[in-house]
N, C-alpha and C positions, 0 to 999 in steps of 0.2 A: 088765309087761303093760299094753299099752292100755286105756283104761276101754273099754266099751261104749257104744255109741247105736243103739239101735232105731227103723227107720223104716220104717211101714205103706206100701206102696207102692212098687213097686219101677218106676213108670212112666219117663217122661224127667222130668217135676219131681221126684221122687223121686231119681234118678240123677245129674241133671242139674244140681242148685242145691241142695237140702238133703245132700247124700252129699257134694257137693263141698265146701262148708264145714266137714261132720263129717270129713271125710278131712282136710281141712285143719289142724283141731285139733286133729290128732293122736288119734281115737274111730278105732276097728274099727268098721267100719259092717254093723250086721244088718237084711237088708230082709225083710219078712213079707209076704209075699201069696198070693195065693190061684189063682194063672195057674200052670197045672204046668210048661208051657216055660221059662216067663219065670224062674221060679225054678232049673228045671234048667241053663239057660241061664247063669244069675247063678254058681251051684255051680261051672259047668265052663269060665268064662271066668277069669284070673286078674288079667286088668286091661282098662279098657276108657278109651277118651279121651273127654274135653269139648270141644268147639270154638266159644270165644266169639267171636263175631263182633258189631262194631261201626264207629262212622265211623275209628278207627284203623288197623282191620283185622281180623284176626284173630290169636287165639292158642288155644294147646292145651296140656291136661291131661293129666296120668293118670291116672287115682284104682286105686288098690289098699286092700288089704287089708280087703276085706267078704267076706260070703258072706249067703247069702238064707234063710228057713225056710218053708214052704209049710204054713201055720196049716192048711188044711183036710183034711192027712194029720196034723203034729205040732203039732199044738196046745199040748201041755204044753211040748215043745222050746220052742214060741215064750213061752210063760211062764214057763218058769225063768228063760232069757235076760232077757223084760222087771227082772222081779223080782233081776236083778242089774248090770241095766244102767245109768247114772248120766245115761241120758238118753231119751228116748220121742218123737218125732214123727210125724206122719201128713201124706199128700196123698193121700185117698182120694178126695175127694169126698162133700158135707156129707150127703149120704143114706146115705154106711157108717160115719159115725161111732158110730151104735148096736149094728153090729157087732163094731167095733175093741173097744170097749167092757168086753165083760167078759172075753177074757184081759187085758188091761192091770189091771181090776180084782182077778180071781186074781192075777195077778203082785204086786199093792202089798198084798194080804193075806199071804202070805208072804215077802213082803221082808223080811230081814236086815240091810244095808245102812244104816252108821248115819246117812249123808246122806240125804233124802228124792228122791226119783225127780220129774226135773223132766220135766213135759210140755209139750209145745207141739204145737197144732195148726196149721195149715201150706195152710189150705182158703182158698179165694175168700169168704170171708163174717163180718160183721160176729159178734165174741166165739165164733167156732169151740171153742175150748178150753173156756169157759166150757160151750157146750152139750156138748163130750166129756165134762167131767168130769159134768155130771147124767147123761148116759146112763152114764157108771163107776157113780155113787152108785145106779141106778136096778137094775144087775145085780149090787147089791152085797147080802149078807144083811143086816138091819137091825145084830144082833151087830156086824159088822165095819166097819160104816160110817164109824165115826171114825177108821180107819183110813185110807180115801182120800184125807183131808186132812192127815193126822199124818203118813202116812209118803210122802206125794207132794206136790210142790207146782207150780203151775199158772200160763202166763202164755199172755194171748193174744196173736195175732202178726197183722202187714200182711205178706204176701208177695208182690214187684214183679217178675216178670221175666218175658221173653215168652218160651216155648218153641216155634217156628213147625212146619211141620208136616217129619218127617225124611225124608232123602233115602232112596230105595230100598236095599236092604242095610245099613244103620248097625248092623244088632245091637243091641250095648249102646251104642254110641256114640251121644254127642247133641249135636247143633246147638243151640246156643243162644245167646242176648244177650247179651252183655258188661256190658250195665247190669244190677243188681239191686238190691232194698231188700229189707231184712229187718229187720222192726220190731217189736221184742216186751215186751208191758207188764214192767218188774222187779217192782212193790210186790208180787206174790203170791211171792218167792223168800226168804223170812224168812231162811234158812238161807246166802245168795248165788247171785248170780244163775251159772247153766252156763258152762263156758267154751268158748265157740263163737265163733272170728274172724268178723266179720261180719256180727254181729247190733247193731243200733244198737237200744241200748236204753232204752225212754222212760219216765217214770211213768204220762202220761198216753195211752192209744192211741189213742182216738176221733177226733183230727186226722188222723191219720195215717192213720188204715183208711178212713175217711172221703173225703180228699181222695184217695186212691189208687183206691177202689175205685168214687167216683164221680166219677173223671177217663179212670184208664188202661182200666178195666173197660165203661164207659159209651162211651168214645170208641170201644176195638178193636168194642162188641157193634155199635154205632151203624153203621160201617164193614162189619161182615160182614152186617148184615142188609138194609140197602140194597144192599150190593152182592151179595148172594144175588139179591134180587129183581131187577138189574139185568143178571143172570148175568155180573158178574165173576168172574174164575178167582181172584184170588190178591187179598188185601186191597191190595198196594203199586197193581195197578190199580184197586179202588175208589176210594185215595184220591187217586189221577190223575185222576178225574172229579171237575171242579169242583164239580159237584151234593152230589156225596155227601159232599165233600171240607167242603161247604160245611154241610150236615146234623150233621156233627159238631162244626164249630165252634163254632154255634148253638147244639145240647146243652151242649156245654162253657161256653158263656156263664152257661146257666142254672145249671150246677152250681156254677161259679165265683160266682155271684151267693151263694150257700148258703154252700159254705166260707169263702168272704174274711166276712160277716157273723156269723159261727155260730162260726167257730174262730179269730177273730183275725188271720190272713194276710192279709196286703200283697196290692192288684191287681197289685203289678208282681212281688210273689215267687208269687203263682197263676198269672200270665201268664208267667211262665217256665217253671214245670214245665208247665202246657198245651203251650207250645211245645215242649218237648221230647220230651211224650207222643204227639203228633201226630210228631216226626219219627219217635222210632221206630216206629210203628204204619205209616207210608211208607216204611220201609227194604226196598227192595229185595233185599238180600240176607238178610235173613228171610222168605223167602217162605212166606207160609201163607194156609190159602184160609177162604173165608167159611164153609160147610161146619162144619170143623172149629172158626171162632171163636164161632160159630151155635148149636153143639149145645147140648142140655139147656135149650131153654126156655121151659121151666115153673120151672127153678130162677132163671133171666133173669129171667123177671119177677114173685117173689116182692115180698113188701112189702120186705122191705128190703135190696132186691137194688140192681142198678144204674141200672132205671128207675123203677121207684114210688118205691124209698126217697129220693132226692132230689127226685124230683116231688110225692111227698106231702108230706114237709118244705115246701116252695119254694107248694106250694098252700094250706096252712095260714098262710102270712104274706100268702095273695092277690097272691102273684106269678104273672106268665103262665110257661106251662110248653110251649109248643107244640112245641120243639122233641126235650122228651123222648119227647114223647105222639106224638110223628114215629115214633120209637124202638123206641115199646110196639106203633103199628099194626103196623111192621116185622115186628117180634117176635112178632105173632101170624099174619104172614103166612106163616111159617116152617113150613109144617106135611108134614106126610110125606116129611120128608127120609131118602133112604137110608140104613140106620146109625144113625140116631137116633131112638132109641123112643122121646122125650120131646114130640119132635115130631109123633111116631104120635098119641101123647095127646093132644097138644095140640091136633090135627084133630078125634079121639071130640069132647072136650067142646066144643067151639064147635058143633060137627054137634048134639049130642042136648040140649043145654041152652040154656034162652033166656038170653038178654044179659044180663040181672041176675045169674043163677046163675051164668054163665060168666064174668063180672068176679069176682064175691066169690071164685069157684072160685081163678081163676088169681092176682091180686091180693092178698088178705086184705084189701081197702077196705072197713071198714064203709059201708051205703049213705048215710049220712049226713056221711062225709068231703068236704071238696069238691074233692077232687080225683076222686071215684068217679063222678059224672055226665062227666067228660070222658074219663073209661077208658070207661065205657058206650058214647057214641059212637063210638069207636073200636072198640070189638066188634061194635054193630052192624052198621058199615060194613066190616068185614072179613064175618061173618056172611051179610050182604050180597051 
């Protein structure tokens, strides 16, 4: 019988890059969410394709043999499974990881299983896993708490690949990129590390999530938020305008400037992967639009998201930063987008808060950082 691997989320990254890997390795792939179609959907489909697309071309998958569990009617369904399963991932999205939370928890309190249950979280954000397992520990009885770490063990991950927006009808089928990384700390696997084709695996991760998530993340947001304001339809035309074309390179300078000093990397191996993040984020035939690379942000410009977190790093050494703080204007110009309540919010609080309030609000910059007096300016003048 195939081991088990459980995975929160039954979206296109979900489907589309973690599933295909776990189908790859030979795991029965269990998706747990909480969408009653999506799930019905998953039940009553018996195989669904992948369609990488890249400068070679394209090629296509299959992925079989998963099925889905819908936590919000079977909950225990979904925790027995976790608690026998030999592997646990999520791409929910870093605001449901406190939900994921305690069936995963139930599950690792009654595990049997003399391996420990390895998790990975699978989110856009710096030590995701690390903050999964405090919300485990946090839904956990005090009594059982040495259990979350006795009988589970935890690694955080970089996860690289664009998902662009899918064509009308696809169903379960998903368009996606042909390039991917999947980077995941080992030293928390005492026991060995999962076995998952595809996973390059590092001791150390902070190079890695770091230069990824303040190259590919910073460059695609940089791209969809200039080119929102400029009403491009689809990112490959923002980055057709030399302007905006040009806005991201300039961010990327800055960022480059942070990891080539900070992580040890060559300008010419940082100037490479730049180069290459910048084509794909131009690939025409990943067509996705600003809209969707746009949403959520308020989670965009967290502190240690893809603008402050490099900018604040980069201001703290008295480096100029003008081109991320291009970025952050952007980003807060982003406001009542259809579809996205983050950016609902993000209009309330610039509207009912003054400029001090609404930096520390949306930021987390103490007002004594020096990079907090150049976000200030930039709320004023959106405020403005």
């Amino acid at each position: 019988m195939a081991p088990i691997a459980v995975h929160f989320g039954g979206g296109n990254i979900g489907r589309g890059f973690i599933a295909e890997l776990l189908h790859e390795s030979g795991y029965e792939v269990v998706f747990v969410d909480v969408v009653d179609d999506l799930v019905n959907n998953i039940n009553n489909t018996k195989s669904y394709k992948i369609t990488e697309v890249g400068a070679e071309g394209t090629k296509t998958k299959t992925i079989t043999n998963y099925r889905a569990i819908n936590s919000k009617h079977n909950l225990q369904d979904a925790i027995d499974t976790i608690s026998k399963a030999a592997i646990v991932t999520c791409a929910v999205g870093p605001t449901i990881l406190k939900f994921i939370a305690e069936p995963i928890s139930k599950a690792i309190i009654q595990r049997t299983e003399e391996k420990p249950l390895a998790v990975i979280a699978c989110e856009n954000m710096i030590n995701a896993t690390d903050a999964l397992r405090e919300h485990i520990i946090a839904k956990t009885p005090k009594p059982d708490q040495d259990k979350i770490t006795s009988k589970a063990e935890y690694g955080n991950s970089a996860i690289d690949r664009i998902v662009p927006t899918q064509p009308a009808g696809a169903n379960l089928d998903v368009l996606i990129e042909s390039f991917y990384e999947w980077c995941v700390q080992s030293t928390g696997f005492k026991s060995g590390i999962p076995k998952v084709n595809g996973i390059h695996w590092v001791e150390d991760l902070e190079p890695f999530i770091e230069r990824k998530l303040f190259t590919v993340n910073t460059s695609h947001a940089t791209a969809a938020y200039f080119g929102y304001q400029k009403g491009k339809k689809t990112i490959h035309e923002a980055m057709a305008d030399e302007d905006i074309k040009n806005e991201v390179n300039e961010a990327l300078k800055e960022t480059a400037h942070l990891i080539v000093n900070k992580h040890g990397i060559s300008k010419e191996e940082q100037q490479k992967y730049v180069d290459t993040i910048v084509k794909r984020i131009s690939n025409p035939h990943l067509e996705d639009v600003p809209v969707r690379v746009g949403r959520a942000p308020l989670r965009k410009l967290g502190r240690k998201e893809r603008f402050i977190g490099p900018a604040a790093q980069l201001a703290e050494q008295g480096y100029d930063v003008k081109a991320l703080l291009g970025g952050v204007e952007m980003a807060l110009r982003f406001q009542n987008v259809e579809g996205d309540d983050e950016s609902k919010e993000l209009a309330t609080i610039l509207k009912e808060n003054s400029a001090e309030d609404a930096t520390t609000k949306l930021t987390g910059l103490e007002s004594s950082h020096p990079l907090y007096s150049k976000v200030l300016e930039r709320v004023k003048k959106v405020q403005g």
